[in-house]
C-alpha positions as CSV (number, residue, x, y, z in Angstrom):
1,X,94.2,88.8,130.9
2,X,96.8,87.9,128.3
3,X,95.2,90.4,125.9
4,X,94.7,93.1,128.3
5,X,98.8,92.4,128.5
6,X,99.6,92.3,124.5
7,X,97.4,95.3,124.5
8,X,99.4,96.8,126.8
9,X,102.7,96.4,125.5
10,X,101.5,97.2,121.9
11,X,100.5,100.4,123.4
12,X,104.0,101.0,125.3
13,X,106.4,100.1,121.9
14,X,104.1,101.5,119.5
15,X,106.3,104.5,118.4
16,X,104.3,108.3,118.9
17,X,105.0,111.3,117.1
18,X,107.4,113.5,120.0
19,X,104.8,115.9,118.6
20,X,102.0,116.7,115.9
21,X,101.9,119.2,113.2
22,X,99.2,121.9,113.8
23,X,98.4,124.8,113.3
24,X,99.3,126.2,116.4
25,X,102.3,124.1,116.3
26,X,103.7,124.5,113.1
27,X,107.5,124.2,111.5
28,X,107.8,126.7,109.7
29,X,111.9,127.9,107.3
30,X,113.4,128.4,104.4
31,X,113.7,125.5,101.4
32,X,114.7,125.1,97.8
33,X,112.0,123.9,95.7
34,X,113.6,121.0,93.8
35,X,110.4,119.5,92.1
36,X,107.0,120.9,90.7
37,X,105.1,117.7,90.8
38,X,101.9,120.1,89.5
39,X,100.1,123.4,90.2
40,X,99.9,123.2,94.0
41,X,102.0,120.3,94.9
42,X,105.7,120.7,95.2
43,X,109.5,118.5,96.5
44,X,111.2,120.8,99.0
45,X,114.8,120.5,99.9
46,X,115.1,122.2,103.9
47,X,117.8,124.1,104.7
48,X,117.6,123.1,107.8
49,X,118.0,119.3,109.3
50,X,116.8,120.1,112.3
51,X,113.3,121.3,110.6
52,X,113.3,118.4,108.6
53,X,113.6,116.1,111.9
54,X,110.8,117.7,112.8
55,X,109.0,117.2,110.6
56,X,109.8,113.5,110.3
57,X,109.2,113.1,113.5
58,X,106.2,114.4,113.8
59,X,104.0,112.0,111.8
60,X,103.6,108.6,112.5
61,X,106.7,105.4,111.7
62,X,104.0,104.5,108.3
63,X,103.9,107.9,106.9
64,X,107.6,108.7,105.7
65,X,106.7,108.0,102.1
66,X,107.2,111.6,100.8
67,X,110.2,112.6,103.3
68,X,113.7,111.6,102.1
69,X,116.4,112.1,105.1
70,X,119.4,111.8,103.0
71,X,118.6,114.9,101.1
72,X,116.0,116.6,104.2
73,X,113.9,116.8,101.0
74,X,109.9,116.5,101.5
75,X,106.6,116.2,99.1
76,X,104.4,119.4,100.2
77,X,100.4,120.4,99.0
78,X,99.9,123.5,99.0
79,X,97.2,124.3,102.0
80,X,93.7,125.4,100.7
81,X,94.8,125.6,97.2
82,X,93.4,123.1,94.6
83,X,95.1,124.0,90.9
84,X,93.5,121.7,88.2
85,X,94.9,118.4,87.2
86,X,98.2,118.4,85.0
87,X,100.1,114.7,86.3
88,X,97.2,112.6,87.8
89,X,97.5,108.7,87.5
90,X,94.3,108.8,85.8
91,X,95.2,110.6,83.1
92,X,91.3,111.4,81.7
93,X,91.5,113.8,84.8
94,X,94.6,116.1,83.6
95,X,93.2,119.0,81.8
96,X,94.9,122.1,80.0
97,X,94.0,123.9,82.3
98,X,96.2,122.0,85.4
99,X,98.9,121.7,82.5
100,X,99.0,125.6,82.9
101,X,98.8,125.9,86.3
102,X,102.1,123.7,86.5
103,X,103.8,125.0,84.3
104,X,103.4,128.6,85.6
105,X,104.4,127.6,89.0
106,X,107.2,125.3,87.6
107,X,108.4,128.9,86.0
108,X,108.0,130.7,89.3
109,X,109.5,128.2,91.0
110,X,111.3,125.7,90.1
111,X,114.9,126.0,91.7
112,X,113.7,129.0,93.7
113,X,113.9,129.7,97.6
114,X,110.9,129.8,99.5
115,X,109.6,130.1,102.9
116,X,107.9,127.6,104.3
117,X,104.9,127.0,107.0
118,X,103.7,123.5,107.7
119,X,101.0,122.4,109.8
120,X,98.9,119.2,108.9
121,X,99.5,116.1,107.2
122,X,97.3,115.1,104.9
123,X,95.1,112.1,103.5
124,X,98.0,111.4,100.7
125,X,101.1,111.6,102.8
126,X,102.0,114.8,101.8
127,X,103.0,118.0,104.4
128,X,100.4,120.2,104.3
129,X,102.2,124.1,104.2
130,X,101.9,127.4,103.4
131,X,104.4,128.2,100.5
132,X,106.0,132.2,100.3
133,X,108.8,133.7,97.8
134,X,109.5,137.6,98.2
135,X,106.7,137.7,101.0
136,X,104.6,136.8,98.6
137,X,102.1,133.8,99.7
138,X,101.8,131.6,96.9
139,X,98.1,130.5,97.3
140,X,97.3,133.9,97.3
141,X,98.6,134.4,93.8
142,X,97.5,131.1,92.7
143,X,93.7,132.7,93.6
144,X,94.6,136.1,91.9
145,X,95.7,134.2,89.0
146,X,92.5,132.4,88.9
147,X,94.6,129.3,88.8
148,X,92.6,127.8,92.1
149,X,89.7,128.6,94.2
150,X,90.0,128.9,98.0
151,X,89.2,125.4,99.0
152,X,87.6,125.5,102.2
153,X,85.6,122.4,102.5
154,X,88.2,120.4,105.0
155,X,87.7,123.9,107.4
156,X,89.1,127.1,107.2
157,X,92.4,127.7,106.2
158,X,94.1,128.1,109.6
159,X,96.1,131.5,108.8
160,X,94.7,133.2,106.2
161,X,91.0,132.3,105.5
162,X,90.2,136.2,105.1
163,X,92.3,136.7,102.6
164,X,91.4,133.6,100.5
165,X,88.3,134.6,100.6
166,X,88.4,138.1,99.5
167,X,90.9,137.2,96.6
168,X,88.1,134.6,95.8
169,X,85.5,136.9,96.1
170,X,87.2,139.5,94.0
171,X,88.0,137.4,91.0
């Protein structure tokens, strides 16, 4: 029975997201992009507090690593994009090519406003989103650029796996 209790009240003060990110439940603005870390992984600063809140508050009390209030300011990956290795710990896995791939995007955007659509955390911490400047998506220019594939292997990208996939197909 004393268990059953601890369990209980473990349960009860264990703090829960007010909500998830989702793809049907996505927060979605405008940003500055303040950091390319590499090809399809960027720091974001929110316009918006409120968005940034949600964010926060969305994943769980252990997975803040990435977000930094005092700024509204988090670490995004690029959804269904995988650019080549340019800043990996390991550094036998950066290539030339991931070096190019950074560097282009850090030249697109570094500094730059961007829309923003996030929906998923993922297995690193980071906010999973959809990136856009001038309407333009940025994975979709990414693929055109033959910078990444359309990564499809942790399911379909939520919004736009047709277009992915003809952009990948067309290359």
């Amino acid at each position: 029975m004393k268990h059953i209790i601890t369990l209980f009240i473990a349960l009860i003060i264990t703090p829960v997201p007010a909500f998830a990110l989702s793809p049907s439940a996505p927060v979605s603005g405008t940003a500055t992009v303040i950091n390319v870390v590499d090809g399809d992984t960027y720091d974001l600063q929110l316009d918006s507090q409120q968005k940034f809140n949600a964010i926060y508050q969305s994943v769980g009390a252990n997975e803040h690593q990435y977000m930094q209030p005092e700024s509204s300011s988090i670490r995004v990956r690029l959804g269904s994009i995988d650019t080549a290795e340019s800043k990996h710990p390991d550094a036998s896995k950066n290539t030339a090519e991931g070096r190019r791939a950074s560097a282009i995007v850090a030249s697109k955007l570094q500094g730059a406003r961007v829309g923003y659509k996030c929906y998923d955390l993922g297995y690193y911490k980071r906010v999973i989103c959809h990136i856009s400047q001038n309407n333009q998506d940025l994975g979709a220019w990414l693929i055109q650029l033959d910078l990444s594939d359309y990564i499809d292997q942790y399911g379909r990208d939520p919004y736009l796996h047709e277009l992915y996939t003809r952009l990948d197909r067309e290359k």
